[in-house]
C-alpha positions as CSV (number, residue, x, y, z in Angstrom):
1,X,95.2,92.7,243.8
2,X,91.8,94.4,243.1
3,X,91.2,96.5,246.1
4,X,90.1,99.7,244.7
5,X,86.7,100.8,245.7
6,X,86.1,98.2,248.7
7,X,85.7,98.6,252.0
8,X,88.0,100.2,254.3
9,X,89.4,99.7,257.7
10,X,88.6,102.6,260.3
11,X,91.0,101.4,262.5
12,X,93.8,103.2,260.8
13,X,95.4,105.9,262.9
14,X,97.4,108.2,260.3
15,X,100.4,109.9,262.2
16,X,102.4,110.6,259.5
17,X,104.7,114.4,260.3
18,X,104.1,114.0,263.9
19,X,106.8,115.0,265.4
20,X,108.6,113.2,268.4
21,X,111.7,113.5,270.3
22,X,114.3,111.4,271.0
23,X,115.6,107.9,269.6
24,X,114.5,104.3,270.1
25,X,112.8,103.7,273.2
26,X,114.3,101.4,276.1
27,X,111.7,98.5,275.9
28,X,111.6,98.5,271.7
29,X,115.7,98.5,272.3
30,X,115.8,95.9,275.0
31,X,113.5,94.0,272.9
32,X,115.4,93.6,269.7
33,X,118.1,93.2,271.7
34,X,117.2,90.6,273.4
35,X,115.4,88.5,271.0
36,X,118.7,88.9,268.5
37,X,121.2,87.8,271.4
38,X,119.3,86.7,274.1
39,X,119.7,88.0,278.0
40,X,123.1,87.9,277.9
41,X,123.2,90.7,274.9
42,X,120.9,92.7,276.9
43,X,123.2,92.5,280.0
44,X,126.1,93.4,278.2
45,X,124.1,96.6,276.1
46,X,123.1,97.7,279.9
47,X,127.1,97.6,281.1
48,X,127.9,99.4,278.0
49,X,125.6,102.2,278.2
50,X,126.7,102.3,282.2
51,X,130.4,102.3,281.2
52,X,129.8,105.2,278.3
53,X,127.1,107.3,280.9
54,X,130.2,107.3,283.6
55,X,133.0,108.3,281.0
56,X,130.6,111.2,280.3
57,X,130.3,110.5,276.7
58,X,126.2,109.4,276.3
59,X,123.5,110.5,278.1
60,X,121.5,107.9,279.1
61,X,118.3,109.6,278.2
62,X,118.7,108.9,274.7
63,X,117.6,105.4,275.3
64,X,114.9,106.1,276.8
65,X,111.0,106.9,275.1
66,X,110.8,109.6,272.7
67,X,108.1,112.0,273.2
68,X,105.7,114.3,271.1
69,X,107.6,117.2,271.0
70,X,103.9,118.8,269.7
71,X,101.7,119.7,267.1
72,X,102.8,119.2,263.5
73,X,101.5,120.6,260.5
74,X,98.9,118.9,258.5
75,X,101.5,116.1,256.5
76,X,101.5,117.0,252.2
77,X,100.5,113.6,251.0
78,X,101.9,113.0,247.7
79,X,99.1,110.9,244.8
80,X,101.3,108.0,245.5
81,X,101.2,107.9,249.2
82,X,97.4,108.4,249.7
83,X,97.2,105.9,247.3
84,X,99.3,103.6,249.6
85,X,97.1,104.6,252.5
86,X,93.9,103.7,251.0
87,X,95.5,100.3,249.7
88,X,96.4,99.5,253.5
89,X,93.3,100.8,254.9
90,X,91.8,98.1,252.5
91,X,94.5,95.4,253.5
92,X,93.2,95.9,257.3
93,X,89.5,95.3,256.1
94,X,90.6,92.4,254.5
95,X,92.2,90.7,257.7
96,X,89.5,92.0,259.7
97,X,86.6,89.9,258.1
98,X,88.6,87.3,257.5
99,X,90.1,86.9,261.3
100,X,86.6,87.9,262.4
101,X,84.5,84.8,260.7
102,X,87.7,81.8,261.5
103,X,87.4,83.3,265.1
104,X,84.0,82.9,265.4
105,X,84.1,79.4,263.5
106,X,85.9,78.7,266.7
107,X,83.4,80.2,269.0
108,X,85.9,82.9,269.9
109,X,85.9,86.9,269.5
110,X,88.3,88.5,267.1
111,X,88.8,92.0,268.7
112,X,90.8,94.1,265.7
113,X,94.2,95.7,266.1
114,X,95.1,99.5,265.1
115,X,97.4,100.1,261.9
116,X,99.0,103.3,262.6
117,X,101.1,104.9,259.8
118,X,103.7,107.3,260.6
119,X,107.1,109.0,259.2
120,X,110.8,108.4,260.7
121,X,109.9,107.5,264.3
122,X,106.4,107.0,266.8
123,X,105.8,106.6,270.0
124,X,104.0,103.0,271.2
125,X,103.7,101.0,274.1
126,X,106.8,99.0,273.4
127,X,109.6,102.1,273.0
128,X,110.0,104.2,270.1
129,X,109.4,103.3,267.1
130,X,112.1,104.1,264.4
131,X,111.4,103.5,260.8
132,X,114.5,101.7,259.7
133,X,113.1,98.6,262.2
134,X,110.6,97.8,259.4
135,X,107.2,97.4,259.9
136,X,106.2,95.8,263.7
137,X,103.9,94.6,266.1
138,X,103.4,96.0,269.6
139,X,102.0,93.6,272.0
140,X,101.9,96.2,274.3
141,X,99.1,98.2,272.8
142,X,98.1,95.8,269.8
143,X,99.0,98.5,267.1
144,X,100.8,97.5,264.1
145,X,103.2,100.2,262.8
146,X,104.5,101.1,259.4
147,X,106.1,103.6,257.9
148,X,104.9,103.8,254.2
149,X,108.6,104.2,252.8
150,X,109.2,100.7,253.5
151,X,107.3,100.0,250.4
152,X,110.1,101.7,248.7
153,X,112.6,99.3,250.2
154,X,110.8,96.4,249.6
155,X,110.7,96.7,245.8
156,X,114.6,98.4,245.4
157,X,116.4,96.8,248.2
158,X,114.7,93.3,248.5
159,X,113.5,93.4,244.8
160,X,109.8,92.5,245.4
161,X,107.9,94.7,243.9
162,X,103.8,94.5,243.4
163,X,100.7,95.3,246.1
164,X,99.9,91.9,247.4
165,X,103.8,91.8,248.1
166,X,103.2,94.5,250.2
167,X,99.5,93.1,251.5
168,X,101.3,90.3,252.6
169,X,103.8,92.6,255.0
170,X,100.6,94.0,256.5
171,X,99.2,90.4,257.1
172,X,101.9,88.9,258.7
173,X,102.0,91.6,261.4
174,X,98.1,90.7,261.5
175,X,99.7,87.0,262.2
176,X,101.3,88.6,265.5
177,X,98.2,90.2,266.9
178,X,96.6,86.7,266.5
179,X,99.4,85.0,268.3
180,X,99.1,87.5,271.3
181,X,95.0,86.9,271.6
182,X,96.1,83.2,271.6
183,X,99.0,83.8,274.4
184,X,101.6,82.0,271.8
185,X,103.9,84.9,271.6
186,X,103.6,85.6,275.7
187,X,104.9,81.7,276.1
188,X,107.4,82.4,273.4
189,X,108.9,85.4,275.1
190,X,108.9,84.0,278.7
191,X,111.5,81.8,277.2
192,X,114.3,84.8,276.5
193,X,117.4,83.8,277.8
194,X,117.3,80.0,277.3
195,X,119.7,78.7,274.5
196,X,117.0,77.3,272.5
197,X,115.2,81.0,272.5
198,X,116.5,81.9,269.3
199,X,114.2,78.7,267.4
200,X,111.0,79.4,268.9
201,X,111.7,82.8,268.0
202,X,111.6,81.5,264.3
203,X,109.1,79.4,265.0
204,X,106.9,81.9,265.8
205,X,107.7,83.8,263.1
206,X,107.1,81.2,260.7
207,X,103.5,80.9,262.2
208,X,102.8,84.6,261.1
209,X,104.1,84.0,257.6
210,X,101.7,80.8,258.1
211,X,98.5,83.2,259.2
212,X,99.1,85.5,256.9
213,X,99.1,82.3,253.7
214,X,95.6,81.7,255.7
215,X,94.5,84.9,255.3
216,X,95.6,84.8,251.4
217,X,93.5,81.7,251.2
218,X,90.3,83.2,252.0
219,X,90.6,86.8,249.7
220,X,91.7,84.9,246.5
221,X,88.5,86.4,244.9
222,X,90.3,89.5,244.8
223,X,93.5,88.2,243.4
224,X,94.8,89.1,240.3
225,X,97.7,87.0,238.3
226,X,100.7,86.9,239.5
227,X,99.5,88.1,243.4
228,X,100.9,84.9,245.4
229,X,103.6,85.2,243.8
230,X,104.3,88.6,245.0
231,X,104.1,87.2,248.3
232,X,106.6,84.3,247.7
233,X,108.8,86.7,245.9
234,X,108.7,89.0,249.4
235,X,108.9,85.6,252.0
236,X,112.5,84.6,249.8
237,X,113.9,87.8,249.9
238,X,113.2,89.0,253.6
239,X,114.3,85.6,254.5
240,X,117.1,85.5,257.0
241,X,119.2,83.6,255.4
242,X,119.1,86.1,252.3
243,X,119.4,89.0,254.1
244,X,122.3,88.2,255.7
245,X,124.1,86.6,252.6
246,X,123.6,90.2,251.3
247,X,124.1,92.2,254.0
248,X,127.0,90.4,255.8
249,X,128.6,87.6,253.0
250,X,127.7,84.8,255.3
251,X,124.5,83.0,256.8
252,X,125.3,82.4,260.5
253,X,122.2,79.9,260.9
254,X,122.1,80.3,264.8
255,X,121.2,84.4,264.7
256,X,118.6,84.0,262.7
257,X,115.5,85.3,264.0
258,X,112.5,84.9,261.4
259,X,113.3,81.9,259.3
260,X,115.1,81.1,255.8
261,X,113.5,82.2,252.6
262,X,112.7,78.5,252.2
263,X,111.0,78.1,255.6
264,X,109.4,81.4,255.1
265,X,107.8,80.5,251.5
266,X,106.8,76.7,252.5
267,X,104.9,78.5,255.5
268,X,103.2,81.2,253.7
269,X,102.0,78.6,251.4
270,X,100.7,75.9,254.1
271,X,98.5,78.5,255.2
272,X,97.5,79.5,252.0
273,X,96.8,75.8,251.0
274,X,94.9,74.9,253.8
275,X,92.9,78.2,254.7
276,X,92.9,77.0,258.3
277,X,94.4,78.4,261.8
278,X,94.8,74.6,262.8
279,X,97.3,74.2,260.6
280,X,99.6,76.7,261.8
281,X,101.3,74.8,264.0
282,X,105.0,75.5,263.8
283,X,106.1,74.3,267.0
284,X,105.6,71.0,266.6
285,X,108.2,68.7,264.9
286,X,111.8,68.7,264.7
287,X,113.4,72.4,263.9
288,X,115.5,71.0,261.2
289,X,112.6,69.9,259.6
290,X,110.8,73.9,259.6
Protein backbone atom coordinates (compact mmCIF):
# COMPACT_ATOMS: atom_id res chain seq x y z
CA UNK A 1 0.00 0.00 0.00
CA UNK A 2 1.70 3.35 -0.83
CA UNK A 3 0.84 5.51 2.00
CA UNK A 4 3.97 7.18 2.86
CA UNK A 5 4.03 10.88 2.59
CA UNK A 6 0.11 11.47 2.33
CA UNK A 7 -2.15 12.96 4.39
CA UNK A 8 -2.77 12.20 7.91
CA UNK A 9 -5.67 11.88 10.22
CA UNK A 10 -5.66 14.41 13.24
CA UNK A 11 -8.15 12.55 14.87
CA UNK A 12 -5.69 10.16 16.35
CA UNK A 13 -5.43 10.27 20.10
CA UNK A 14 -2.03 8.53 21.04
CA UNK A 15 -2.33 7.03 24.61
CA UNK A 16 0.16 4.67 24.49
CA UNK A 17 2.12 4.10 28.52
CA UNK A 18 -0.90 5.63 30.13
CA UNK A 19 -1.29 4.02 32.89
CA UNK A 20 -4.75 2.79 34.27
CA UNK A 21 -6.02 0.75 37.02
CA UNK A 22 -7.96 -2.07 37.27
CA UNK A 23 -9.23 -4.80 34.74
CA UNK A 24 -12.04 -4.91 32.17
CA UNK A 25 -14.78 -2.59 32.75
CA UNK A 26 -18.44 -3.78 33.68
CA UNK A 27 -20.20 -2.57 30.43
CA UNK A 28 -17.06 -3.81 27.94
CA UNK A 29 -17.52 -7.25 30.11
CA UNK A 30 -21.26 -7.32 30.03
CA UNK A 31 -20.96 -6.64 26.48
CA UNK A 32 -18.95 -9.51 25.23
CA UNK A 33 -20.65 -11.36 27.38
CA UNK A 34 -23.67 -10.92 26.28
CA UNK A 35 -23.26 -10.78 22.58
CA UNK A 36 -21.16 -14.34 22.97
CA UNK A 37 -24.04 -16.07 25.10
CA UNK A 38 -26.85 -13.90 25.05
CA UNK A 39 -28.84 -12.53 28.41
CA UNK A 40 -28.84 -15.64 29.82
CA UNK A 41 -24.81 -15.77 29.98
CA UNK A 42 -24.90 -12.39 31.41
CA UNK A 43 -27.39 -13.47 34.14
CA UNK A 44 -25.44 -16.32 35.06
CA UNK A 45 -21.76 -14.10 34.97
CA UNK A 46 -23.82 -11.72 37.52
CA UNK A 47 -24.83 -14.87 39.98
CA UNK A 48 -21.30 -15.97 39.77
CA UNK A 49 -19.59 -12.89 40.61
CA UNK A 50 -22.49 -12.62 43.60
CA UNK A 51 -21.73 -16.18 44.70
CA UNK A 52 -17.68 -15.57 44.56
CA UNK A 53 -18.17 -11.64 46.25
CA UNK A 54 -20.24 -13.54 49.30
CA UNK A 55 -17.62 -16.48 49.74
CA UNK A 56 -15.19 -13.61 50.10
CA UNK A 57 -12.94 -14.72 47.42
CA UNK A 58 -13.32 -11.57 44.58
CA UNK A 59 -13.90 -8.21 45.12
CA UNK A 60 -16.39 -7.06 43.00
CA UNK A 61 -14.58 -3.95 42.14
CA UNK A 62 -12.39 -5.59 39.79
CA UNK A 63 -15.27 -5.63 37.34
CA UNK A 64 -15.85 -2.55 37.48
CA UNK A 65 -13.98 0.65 35.14
CA UNK A 66 -10.38 1.00 35.45
CA UNK A 67 -9.22 4.37 36.08
CA UNK A 68 -6.03 6.63 35.30
CA UNK A 69 -4.01 5.88 38.04
CA UNK A 70 -1.98 9.29 36.57
CA UNK A 71 0.53 10.68 34.65
CA UNK A 72 2.89 8.42 32.72
CA UNK A 73 6.11 9.13 31.31
CA UNK A 74 6.53 10.24 27.76
CA UNK A 75 6.06 6.39 25.95
CA UNK A 76 9.89 5.26 24.01
CA UNK A 77 8.54 4.62 20.62
CA UNK A 78 10.51 2.16 18.85
CA UNK A 79 11.34 3.06 14.50
CA UNK A 80 8.87 0.28 13.95
CA UNK A 81 6.07 1.55 16.08
CA UNK A 82 6.07 5.25 14.91
CA UNK A 83 6.10 3.81 11.75
CA UNK A 84 2.90 1.92 12.55
CA UNK A 85 1.42 5.02 13.90
CA UNK A 86 1.96 7.17 10.99
CA UNK A 87 0.64 4.17 8.73
CA UNK A 88 -2.75 4.30 10.78
CA UNK A 89 -2.92 7.90 11.09
CA UNK A 90 -2.90 7.60 7.14
CA UNK A 91 -5.45 4.59 7.13
CA UNK A 92 -7.92 7.07 9.13
CA UNK A 93 -7.39 9.80 6.35
CA UNK A 94 -8.18 7.35 4.02
CA UNK A 95 -11.67 6.32 5.50
CA UNK A 96 -12.25 9.78 6.30
CA UNK A 97 -12.48 11.12 2.59
CA UNK A 98 -13.80 8.28 1.49
CA UNK A 99 -16.87 8.09 4.12
CA UNK A 100 -17.03 11.84 3.85
CA UNK A 101 -17.77 12.09 -0.22
CA UNK A 102 -20.43 8.57 -0.21
CA UNK A 103 -22.14 10.38 2.76
CA UNK A 104 -22.53 13.42 1.03
CA UNK A 105 -23.54 11.54 -2.35
CA UNK A 106 -26.39 10.71 -0.08
CA UNK A 107 -27.02 14.17 1.16
CA UNK A 108 -25.91 13.14 4.57
CA UNK A 109 -23.00 14.41 7.01
CA UNK A 110 -20.14 12.00 7.82
CA UNK A 111 -18.94 13.31 11.25
CA UNK A 112 -15.36 11.25 11.79
CA UNK A 113 -14.64 8.90 14.70
CA UNK A 114 -11.37 9.06 17.04
CA UNK A 115 -8.56 6.21 16.63
CA UNK A 116 -6.94 6.13 19.90
CA UNK A 117 -3.86 3.95 20.19
CA UNK A 118 -2.83 2.67 23.55
CA UNK A 119 -0.74 -0.14 25.44
CA UNK A 120 -2.25 -3.21 27.56
CA UNK A 121 -5.53 -1.54 28.72
CA UNK A 122 -7.74 2.14 28.27
CA UNK A 123 -10.37 3.54 29.52
CA UNK A 124 -13.65 4.27 27.06
CA UNK A 125 -17.11 4.79 27.34
CA UNK A 126 -17.97 1.16 27.03
CA UNK A 127 -15.61 -0.34 30.12
CA UNK A 128 -12.04 -0.95 29.94
CA UNK A 129 -10.44 -1.67 27.38
CA UNK A 130 -7.87 -4.64 27.52
CA UNK A 131 -5.61 -5.38 24.70
CA UNK A 132 -6.05 -9.09 24.33
CA UNK A 133 -9.93 -8.07 23.00
CA UNK A 134 -8.36 -7.07 19.69
CA UNK A 135 -8.99 -3.96 18.17
CA UNK A 136 -12.91 -2.49 18.90
CA UNK A 137 -15.41 -0.08 18.44
CA UNK A 138 -17.12 1.91 21.20
CA UNK A 139 -20.43 3.18 20.36
CA UNK A 140 -20.48 4.85 23.45
CA UNK A 141 -17.99 7.49 22.54
CA UNK A 142 -17.36 6.63 18.73
CA UNK A 143 -13.57 5.94 19.34
CA UNK A 144 -11.99 3.04 17.82
CA UNK A 145 -9.27 1.40 19.87
CA UNK A 146 -6.17 -0.51 19.07
CA UNK A 147 -3.32 -1.55 20.64
CA UNK A 148 -0.40 -1.57 18.00
CA UNK A 149 0.84 -5.12 19.15
CA UNK A 150 -2.06 -6.69 17.54
CA UNK A 151 -0.22 -6.18 14.37
CA UNK A 152 2.19 -8.69 15.74
CA UNK A 153 -0.56 -11.14 16.26
CA UNK A 154 -2.01 -10.82 13.10
CA UNK A 155 0.99 -11.76 11.05
CA UNK A 156 2.39 -14.73 13.70
CA UNK A 157 -0.75 -16.02 15.07
CA UNK A 158 -3.32 -15.61 12.21
CA UNK A 159 -0.49 -15.67 9.50
CA UNK A 160 -1.50 -12.50 7.57
CA UNK A 161 1.09 -10.59 7.33
CA UNK A 162 1.35 -7.12 4.92
CA UNK A 163 -0.08 -3.24 5.67
CA UNK A 164 -3.26 -3.36 3.79
CA UNK A 165 -3.93 -6.56 5.91
CA UNK A 166 -3.68 -4.45 8.68
CA UNK A 167 -5.53 -1.26 6.85
CA UNK A 168 -8.25 -3.47 6.49
CA UNK A 169 -8.56 -4.16 10.55
CA UNK A 170 -8.69 -0.39 10.84
CA UNK A 171 -11.52 -0.14 8.19
CA UNK A 172 -13.73 -2.56 9.44
CA UNK A 173 -13.93 -0.87 12.84
CA UNK A 174 -14.58 2.29 10.51
CA UNK A 175 -17.57 -0.10 9.20
CA UNK A 176 -18.95 0.01 12.94
CA UNK A 177 -18.94 3.77 13.34
CA UNK A 178 -20.93 3.83 10.04
CA UNK A 179 -23.45 1.35 11.34
CA UNK A 180 -23.99 3.45 14.60
CA UNK A 181 -24.62 6.94 12.50
CA UNK A 182 -27.10 4.72 10.57
CA UNK A 183 -28.80 3.27 13.91
CA UNK A 184 -28.11 -0.48 12.35
CA UNK A 185 -26.02 -1.63 15.30
CA UNK A 186 -28.61 0.13 17.96
CA UNK A 187 -31.52 -2.22 16.22
CA UNK A 188 -29.04 -5.03 16.28
CA UNK A 189 -28.31 -4.80 19.97
CA UNK A 190 -31.97 -4.12 21.14
CA UNK A 191 -32.27 -7.65 20.01
CA UNK A 192 -29.80 -9.30 22.84
CA UNK A 193 -31.52 -12.03 24.41
CA UNK A 194 -33.66 -13.33 21.52
CA UNK A 195 -32.49 -16.83 20.15
CA UNK A 196 -31.84 -15.51 16.79
CA UNK A 197 -29.35 -12.65 18.45
CA UNK A 198 -26.45 -14.57 17.71
CA UNK A 199 -27.09 -14.20 13.42
CA UNK A 200 -27.75 -10.63 13.33
CA UNK A 201 -24.84 -10.42 15.33
CA UNK A 202 -22.93 -11.87 12.30
CA UNK A 203 -24.83 -10.17 10.17
CA UNK A 204 -23.69 -7.11 11.21
CA UNK A 205 -20.43 -8.02 11.25
CA UNK A 206 -20.41 -9.12 7.81
CA UNK A 207 -21.67 -5.58 6.87
CA UNK A 208 -18.41 -4.07 8.41
CA UNK A 209 -16.24 -6.51 6.51
CA UNK A 210 -18.68 -5.28 3.55
CA UNK A 211 -17.90 -1.30 4.34
CA UNK A 212 -14.66 -1.79 4.79
CA UNK A 213 -14.37 -3.83 0.80
CA UNK A 214 -16.25 -0.36 -0.07
CA UNK A 215 -13.78 1.62 1.34
CA UNK A 216 -10.99 -0.63 -0.50
CA UNK A 217 -12.90 0.07 -3.72
CA UNK A 218 -12.41 3.69 -3.68
CA UNK A 219 -8.39 3.90 -2.52
CA UNK A 220 -7.22 1.35 -5.15
CA UNK A 221 -5.04 4.13 -6.58
CA UNK A 222 -2.94 3.54 -3.77
CA UNK A 223 -2.79 -0.18 -3.96
CA UNK A 224 0.20 -1.98 -4.59
CA UNK A 225 0.24 -5.93 -5.86
CA UNK A 226 -0.74 -8.20 -3.87
CA UNK A 227 -2.84 -5.56 -1.30
CA UNK A 228 -6.48 -7.16 -1.54
CA UNK A 229 -5.15 -10.01 -1.09
CA UNK A 230 -3.74 -9.12 2.23
CA UNK A 231 -7.13 -8.36 3.10
CA UNK A 232 -8.66 -11.68 2.06
CA UNK A 233 -5.74 -13.40 3.55
CA UNK A 234 -6.80 -11.42 7.11
CA UNK A 235 -11.03 -11.97 6.50
CA UNK A 236 -10.11 -16.21 6.22
CA UNK A 237 -8.00 -16.33 9.04
CA UNK A 238 -10.00 -14.10 11.65
CA UNK A 239 -12.91 -15.99 10.49
CA UNK A 240 -14.87 -17.72 13.11
CA UNK A 241 -14.97 -20.78 11.93
CA UNK A 242 -10.99 -20.74 11.71
CA UNK A 243 -10.36 -19.46 14.82
CA UNK A 244 -12.13 -21.79 16.55
CA UNK A 245 -10.97 -24.90 14.52
CA UNK A 246 -7.52 -23.71 15.95
CA UNK A 247 -8.23 -22.57 19.12
CA UNK A 248 -10.80 -25.17 20.27
CA UNK A 249 -10.63 -28.42 17.50
CA UNK A 250 -14.18 -27.87 16.64
CA UNK A 251 -16.47 -25.23 14.78
CA UNK A 252 -19.56 -24.92 16.97
CA UNK A 253 -21.51 -22.86 14.10
CA UNK A 254 -24.20 -21.51 16.62
CA UNK A 255 -21.36 -19.34 18.83
CA UNK A 256 -20.06 -17.78 16.23
CA UNK A 257 -20.20 -14.14 16.38
CA UNK A 258 -18.47 -12.43 13.25
CA UNK A 259 -18.95 -14.86 10.43
CA UNK A 260 -16.89 -17.83 8.65
CA UNK A 261 -13.75 -17.02 6.75
CA UNK A 262 -15.94 -17.70 3.64
CA UNK A 263 -18.74 -15.25 4.60
CA UNK A 264 -16.17 -12.87 5.77
CA UNK A 265 -14.02 -12.96 2.29
CA UNK A 266 -17.31 -12.98 -0.09
CA UNK A 267 -18.37 -9.72 1.96
CA UNK A 268 -15.09 -7.87 1.94
CA UNK A 269 -15.17 -8.38 -1.66
CA UNK A 270 -18.97 -7.33 -2.52
CA UNK A 271 -18.06 -4.21 -1.13
CA UNK A 272 -15.01 -3.93 -2.83
CA UNK A 273 -16.68 -4.91 -6.15
CA UNK A 274 -19.38 -2.59 -6.00
CA UNK A 275 -17.83 0.51 -4.23
CA UNK A 276 -21.27 1.23 -2.89
CA UNK A 277 -22.99 1.52 0.75
CA UNK A 278 -26.26 0.14 -0.96
CA UNK A 279 -24.94 -2.85 -1.37
CA UNK A 280 -24.15 -3.69 2.06
CA UNK A 281 -27.10 -5.18 2.87
CA UNK A 282 -26.51 -8.18 4.95
CA UNK A 283 -29.69 -8.56 6.58
CA UNK A 284 -31.62 -9.40 3.84
CA UNK A 285 -31.90 -13.01 2.60
CA UNK A 286 -31.74 -16.28 4.13
CA UNK A 287 -28.68 -16.74 6.84
CA UNK A 288 -27.67 -19.92 5.29
CA UNK A 289 -27.15 -18.18 2.30
CA UNK A 290 -24.52 -15.25 4.10
Amino acid sequence: MRWKGRRESTNVVDSRGRRVAGTAGAGMLLNLVGRKFGIKGILVMLVVVGVLWMTGLVDPAMFLGGETTGPSAPYQSTPQEQERLDFVKVVMADTEDVWKAEFARLGETYPDPTLVIYTDRTNTACGTGMAQMGPFYCPGDQKIYIDLGFYDELEQTFHAPGDFAQAYVIAHEVGHHLQTLMGTSQKVHAMQGRPDYNEYSVRLELQADCYAGVWANHNQQYLDQGDIEEAMRAANAIGDDAIQGRTQGKVVPHSFTHGTSRQRMRWFNQGLSTGRIEDCDTFSGPYGSL
